[in-house]
N, CA, C and O atoms as a GROMACS GRO file, in nm:
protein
  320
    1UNK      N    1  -0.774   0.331   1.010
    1UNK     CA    2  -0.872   0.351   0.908
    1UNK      C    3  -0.908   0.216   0.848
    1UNK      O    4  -0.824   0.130   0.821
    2UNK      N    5  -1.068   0.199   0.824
    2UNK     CA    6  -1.082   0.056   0.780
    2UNK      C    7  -1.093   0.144   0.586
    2UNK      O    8  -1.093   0.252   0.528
    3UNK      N    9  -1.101  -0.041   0.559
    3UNK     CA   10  -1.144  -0.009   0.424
    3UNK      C   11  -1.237  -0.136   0.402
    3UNK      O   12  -1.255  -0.241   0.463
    4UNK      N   13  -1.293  -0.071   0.273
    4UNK     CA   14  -1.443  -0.152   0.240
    4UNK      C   15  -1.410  -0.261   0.084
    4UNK      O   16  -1.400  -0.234  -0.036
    5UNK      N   17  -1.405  -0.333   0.128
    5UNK     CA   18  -1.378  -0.433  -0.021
    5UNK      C   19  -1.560  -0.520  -0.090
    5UNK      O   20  -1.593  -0.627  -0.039
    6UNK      N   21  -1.620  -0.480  -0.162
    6UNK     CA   22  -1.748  -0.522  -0.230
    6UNK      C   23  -1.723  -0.635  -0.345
    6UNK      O   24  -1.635  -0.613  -0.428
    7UNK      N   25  -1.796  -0.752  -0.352
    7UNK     CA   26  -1.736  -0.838  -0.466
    7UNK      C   27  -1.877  -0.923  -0.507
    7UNK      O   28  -1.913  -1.012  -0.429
    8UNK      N   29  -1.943  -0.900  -0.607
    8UNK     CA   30  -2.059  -0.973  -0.613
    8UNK      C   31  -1.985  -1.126  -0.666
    8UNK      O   32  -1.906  -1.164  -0.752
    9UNK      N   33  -2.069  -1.183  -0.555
    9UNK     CA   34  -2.041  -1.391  -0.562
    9UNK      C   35  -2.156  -1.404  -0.687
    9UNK      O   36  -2.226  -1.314  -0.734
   10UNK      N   37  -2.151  -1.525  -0.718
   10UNK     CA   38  -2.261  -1.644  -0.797
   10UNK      C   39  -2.362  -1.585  -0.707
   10UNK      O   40  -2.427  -1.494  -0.758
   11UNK      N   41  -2.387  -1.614  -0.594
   11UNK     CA   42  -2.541  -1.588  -0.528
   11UNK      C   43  -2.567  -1.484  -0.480
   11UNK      O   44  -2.688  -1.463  -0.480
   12UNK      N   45  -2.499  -1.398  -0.434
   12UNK     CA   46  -2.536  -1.299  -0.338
   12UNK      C   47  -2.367  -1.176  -0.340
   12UNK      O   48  -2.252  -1.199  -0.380
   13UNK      N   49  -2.422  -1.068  -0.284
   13UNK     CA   50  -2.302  -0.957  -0.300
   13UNK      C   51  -2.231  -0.965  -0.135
   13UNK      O   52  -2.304  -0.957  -0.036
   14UNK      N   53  -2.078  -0.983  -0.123
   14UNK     CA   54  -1.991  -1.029  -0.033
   14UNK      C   55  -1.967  -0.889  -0.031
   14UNK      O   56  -1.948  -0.828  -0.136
   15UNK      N   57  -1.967  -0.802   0.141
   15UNK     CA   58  -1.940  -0.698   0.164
   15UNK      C   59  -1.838  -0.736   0.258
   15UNK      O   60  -1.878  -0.815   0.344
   16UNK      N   61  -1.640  -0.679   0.269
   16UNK     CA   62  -1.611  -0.694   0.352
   16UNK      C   63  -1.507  -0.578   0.405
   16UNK      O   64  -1.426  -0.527   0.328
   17UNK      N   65  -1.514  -0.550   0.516
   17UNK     CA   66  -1.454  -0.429   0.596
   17UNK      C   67  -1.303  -0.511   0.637
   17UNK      O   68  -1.286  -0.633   0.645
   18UNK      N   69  -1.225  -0.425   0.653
   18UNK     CA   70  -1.061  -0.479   0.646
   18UNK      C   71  -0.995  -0.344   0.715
   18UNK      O   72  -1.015  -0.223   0.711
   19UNK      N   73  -0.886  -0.452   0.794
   19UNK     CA   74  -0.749  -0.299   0.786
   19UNK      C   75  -0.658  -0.319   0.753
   19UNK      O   76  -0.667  -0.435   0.712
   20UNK      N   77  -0.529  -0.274   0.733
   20UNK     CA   78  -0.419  -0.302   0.724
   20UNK      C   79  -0.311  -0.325   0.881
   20UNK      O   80  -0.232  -0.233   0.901
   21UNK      N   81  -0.310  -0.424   0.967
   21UNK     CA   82  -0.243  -0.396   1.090
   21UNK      C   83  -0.082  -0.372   1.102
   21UNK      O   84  -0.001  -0.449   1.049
   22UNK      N   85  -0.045  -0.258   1.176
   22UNK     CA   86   0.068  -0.210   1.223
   22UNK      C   87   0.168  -0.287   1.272
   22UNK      O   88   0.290  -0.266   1.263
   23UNK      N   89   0.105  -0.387   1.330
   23UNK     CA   90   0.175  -0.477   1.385
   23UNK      C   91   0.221  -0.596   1.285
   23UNK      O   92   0.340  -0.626   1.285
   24UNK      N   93   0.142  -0.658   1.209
   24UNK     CA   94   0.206  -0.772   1.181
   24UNK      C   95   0.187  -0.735   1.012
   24UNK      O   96   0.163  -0.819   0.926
   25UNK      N   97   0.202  -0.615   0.993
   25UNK     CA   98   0.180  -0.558   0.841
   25UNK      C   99   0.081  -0.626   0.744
   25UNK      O  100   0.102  -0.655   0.626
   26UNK      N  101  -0.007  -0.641   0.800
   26UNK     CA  102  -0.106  -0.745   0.649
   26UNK      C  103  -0.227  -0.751   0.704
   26UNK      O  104  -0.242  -0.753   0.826
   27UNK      N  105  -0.328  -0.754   0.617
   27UNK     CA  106  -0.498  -0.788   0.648
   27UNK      C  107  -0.562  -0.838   0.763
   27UNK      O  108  -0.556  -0.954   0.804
   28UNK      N  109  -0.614  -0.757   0.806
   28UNK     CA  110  -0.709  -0.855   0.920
   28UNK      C  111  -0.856  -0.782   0.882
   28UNK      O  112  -0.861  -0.665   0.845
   29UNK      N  113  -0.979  -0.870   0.898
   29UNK     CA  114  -1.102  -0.869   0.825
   29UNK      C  115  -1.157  -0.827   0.936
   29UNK      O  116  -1.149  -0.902   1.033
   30UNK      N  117  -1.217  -0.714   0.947
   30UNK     CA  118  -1.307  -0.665   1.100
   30UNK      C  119  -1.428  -0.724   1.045
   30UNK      O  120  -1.423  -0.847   1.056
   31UNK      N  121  -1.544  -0.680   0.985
   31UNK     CA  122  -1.642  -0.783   0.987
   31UNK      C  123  -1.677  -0.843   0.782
   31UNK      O  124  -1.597  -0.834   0.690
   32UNK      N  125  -1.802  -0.892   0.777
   32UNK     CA  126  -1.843  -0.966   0.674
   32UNK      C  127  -1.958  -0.975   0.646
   32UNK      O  128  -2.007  -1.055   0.726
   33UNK      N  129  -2.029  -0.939   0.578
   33UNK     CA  130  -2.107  -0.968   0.552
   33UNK      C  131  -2.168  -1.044   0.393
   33UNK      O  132  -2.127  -1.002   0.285
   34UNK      N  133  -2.268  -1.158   0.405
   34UNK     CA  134  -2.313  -1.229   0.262
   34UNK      C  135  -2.425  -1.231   0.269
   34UNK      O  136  -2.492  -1.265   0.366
   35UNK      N  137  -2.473  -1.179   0.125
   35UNK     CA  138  -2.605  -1.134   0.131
   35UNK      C  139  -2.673  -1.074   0.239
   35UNK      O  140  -2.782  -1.098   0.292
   36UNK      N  141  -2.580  -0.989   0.262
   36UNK     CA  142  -2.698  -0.887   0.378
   36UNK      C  143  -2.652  -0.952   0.502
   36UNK      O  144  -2.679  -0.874   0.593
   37UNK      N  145  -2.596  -1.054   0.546
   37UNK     CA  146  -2.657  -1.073   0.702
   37UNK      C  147  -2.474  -1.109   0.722
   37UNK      O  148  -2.392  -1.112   0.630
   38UNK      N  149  -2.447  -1.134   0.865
   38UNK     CA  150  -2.310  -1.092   0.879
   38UNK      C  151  -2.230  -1.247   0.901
   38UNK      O  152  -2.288  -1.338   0.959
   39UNK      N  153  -2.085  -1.263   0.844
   39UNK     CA  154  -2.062  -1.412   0.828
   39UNK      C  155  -1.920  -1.394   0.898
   39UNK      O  156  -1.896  -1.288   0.956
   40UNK      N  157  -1.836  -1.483   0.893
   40UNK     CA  158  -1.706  -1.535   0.914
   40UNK      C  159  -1.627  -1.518   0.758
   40UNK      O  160  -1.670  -1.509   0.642
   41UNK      N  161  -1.493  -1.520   0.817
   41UNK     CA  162  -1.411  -1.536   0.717
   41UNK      C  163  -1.386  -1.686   0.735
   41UNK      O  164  -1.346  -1.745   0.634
   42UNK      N  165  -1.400  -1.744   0.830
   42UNK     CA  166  -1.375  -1.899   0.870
   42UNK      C  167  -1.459  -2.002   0.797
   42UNK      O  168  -1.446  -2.116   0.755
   43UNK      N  169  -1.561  -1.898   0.801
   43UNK     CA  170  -1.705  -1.972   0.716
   43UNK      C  171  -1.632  -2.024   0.540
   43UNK      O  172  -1.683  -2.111   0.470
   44UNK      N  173  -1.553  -1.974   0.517
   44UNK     CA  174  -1.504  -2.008   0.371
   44UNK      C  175  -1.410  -2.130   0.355
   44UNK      O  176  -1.359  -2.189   0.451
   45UNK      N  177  -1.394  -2.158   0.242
   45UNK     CA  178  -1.339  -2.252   0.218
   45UNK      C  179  -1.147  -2.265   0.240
   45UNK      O  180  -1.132  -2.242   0.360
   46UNK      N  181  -1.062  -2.281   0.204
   46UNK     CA  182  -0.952  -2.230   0.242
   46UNK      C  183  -0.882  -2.202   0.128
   46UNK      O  184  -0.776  -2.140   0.143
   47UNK      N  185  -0.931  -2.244  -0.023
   47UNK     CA  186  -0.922  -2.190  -0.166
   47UNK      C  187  -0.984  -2.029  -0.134
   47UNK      O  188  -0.931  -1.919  -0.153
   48UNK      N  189  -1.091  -2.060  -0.090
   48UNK     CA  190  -1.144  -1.898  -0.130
   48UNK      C  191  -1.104  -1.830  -0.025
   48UNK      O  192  -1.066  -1.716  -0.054
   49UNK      N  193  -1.099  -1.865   0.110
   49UNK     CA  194  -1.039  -1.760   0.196
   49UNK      C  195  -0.898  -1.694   0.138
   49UNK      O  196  -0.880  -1.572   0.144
   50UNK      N  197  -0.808  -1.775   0.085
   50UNK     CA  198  -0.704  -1.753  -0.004
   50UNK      C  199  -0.739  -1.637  -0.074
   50UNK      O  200  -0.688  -1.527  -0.053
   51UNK      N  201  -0.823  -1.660  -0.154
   51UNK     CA  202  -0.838  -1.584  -0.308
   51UNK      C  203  -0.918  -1.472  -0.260
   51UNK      O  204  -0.929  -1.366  -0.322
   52UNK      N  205  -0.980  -1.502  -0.132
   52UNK     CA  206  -1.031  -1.337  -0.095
   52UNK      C  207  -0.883  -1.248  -0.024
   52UNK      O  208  -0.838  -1.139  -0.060
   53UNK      N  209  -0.851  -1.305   0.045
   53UNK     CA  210  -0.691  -1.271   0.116
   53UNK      C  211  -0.648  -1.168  -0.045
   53UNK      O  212  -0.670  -1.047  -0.034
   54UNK      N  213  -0.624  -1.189  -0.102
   54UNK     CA  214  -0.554  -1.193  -0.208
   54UNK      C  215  -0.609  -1.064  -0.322
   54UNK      O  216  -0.536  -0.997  -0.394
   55UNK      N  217  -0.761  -1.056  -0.313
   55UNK     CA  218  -0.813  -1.008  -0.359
   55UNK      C  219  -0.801  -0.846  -0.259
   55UNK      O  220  -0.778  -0.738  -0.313
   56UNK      N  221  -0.817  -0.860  -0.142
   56UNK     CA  222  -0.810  -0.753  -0.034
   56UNK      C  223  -0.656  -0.675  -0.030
   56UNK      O  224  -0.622  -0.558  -0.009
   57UNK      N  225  -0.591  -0.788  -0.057
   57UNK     CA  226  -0.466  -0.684  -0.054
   57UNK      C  227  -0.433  -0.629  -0.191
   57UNK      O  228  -0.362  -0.528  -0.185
   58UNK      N  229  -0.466  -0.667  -0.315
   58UNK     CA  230  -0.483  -0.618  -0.429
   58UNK      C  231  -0.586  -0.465  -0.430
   58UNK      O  232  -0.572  -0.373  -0.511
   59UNK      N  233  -0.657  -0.470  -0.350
   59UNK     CA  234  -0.773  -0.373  -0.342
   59UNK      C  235  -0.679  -0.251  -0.227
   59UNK      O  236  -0.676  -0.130  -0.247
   60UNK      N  237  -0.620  -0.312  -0.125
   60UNK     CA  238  -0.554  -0.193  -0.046
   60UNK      C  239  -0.481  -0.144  -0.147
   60UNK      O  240  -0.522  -0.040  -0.200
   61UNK      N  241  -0.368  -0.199  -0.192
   61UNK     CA  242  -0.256  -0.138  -0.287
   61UNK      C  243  -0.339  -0.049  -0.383
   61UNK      O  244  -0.291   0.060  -0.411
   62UNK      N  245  -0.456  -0.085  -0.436
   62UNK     CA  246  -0.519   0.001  -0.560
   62UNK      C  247  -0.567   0.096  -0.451
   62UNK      O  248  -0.568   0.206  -0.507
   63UNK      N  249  -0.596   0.110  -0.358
   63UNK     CA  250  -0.631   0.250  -0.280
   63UNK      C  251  -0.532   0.298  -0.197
   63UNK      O  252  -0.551   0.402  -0.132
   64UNK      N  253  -0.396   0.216  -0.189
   64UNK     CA  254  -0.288   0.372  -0.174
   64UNK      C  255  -0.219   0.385  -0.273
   64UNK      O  256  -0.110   0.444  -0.269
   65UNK      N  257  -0.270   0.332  -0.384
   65UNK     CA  258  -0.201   0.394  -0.522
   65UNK      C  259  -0.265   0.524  -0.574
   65UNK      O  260  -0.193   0.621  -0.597
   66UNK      N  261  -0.395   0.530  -0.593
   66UNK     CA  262  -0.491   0.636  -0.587
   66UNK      C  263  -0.487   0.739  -0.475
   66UNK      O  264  -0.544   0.845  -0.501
   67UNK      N  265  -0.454   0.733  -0.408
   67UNK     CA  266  -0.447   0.824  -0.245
   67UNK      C  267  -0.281   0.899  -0.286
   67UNK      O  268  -0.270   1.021  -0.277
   68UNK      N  269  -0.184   0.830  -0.321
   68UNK     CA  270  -0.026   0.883  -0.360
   68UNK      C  271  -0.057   0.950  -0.487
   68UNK      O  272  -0.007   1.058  -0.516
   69UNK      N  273  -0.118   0.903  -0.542
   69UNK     CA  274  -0.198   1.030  -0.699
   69UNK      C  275  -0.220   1.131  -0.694
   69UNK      O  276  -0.181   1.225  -0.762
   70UNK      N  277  -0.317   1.124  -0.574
   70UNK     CA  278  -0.414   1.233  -0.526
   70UNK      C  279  -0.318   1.343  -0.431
   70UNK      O  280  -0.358   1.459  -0.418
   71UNK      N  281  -0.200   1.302  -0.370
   71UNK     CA  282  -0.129   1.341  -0.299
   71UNK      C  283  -0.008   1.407  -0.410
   71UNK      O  284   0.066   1.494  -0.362
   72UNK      N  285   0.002   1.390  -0.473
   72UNK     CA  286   0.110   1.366  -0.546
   72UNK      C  287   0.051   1.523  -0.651
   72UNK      O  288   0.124   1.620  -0.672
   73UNK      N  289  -0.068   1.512  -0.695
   73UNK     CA  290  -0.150   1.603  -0.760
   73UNK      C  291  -0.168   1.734  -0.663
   73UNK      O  292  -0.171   1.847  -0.710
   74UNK      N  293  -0.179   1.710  -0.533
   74UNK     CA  294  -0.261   1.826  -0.480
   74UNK      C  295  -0.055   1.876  -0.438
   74UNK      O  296  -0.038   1.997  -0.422
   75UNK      N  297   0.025   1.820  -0.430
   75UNK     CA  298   0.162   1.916  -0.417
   75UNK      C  299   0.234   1.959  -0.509
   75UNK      O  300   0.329   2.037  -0.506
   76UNK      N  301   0.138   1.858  -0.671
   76UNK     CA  302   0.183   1.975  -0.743
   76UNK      C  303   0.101   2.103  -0.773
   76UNK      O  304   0.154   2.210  -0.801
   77UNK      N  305  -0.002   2.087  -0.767
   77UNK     CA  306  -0.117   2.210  -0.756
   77UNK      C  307   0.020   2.310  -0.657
   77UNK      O  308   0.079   2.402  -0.712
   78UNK      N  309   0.038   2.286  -0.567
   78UNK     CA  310   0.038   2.335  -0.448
   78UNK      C  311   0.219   2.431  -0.463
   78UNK      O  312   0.250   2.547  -0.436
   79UNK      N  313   0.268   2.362  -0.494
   79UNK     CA  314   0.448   2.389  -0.509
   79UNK      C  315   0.491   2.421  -0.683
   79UNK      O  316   0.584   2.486  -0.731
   80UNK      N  317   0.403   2.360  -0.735
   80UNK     CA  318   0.435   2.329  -0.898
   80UNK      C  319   0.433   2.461  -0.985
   80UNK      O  320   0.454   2.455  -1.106
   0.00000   0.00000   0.00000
């Protein structure tokens, strides 16, 4: 399952698609896009590739924190 991380920059809105891999447990960026048209993660600086790194795995954790909520809610609906 991918996930979608959105972050409006100074110039333009940074759209980027991500997974979490099985294998080496941590982020890998399937594609990118800036302002509309499609970029690299290489294309960045190595401060901000950082701070996007960083930002993406902050954003997974906030969506399996919400997902264990939601899970967590529908078994107590369910058993409770």
């Amino acid at each position: 399952m991918t996930y979608v991380f959105e972050k409006e920059m100074k110039l333009a809105p940074l759209k980027v698609e991500y997974v979490m891999s099985s294998l080496s447990n941590g982020i890998k960026v399937v594609d990118m896009w800036y302002a509309g048209k499609p970029s690299k993660i290489s294309y960045m600086s190595d401060e901000n590739r950082l701070n996007l790194m960083d930002e993406l795995e902050r954003d997974y954790l906030d969506k399996m924190k919400s997902d264990e909520d939601v899970v967590e809610t529908m078994l107590f609906r369910k058993y409770g």
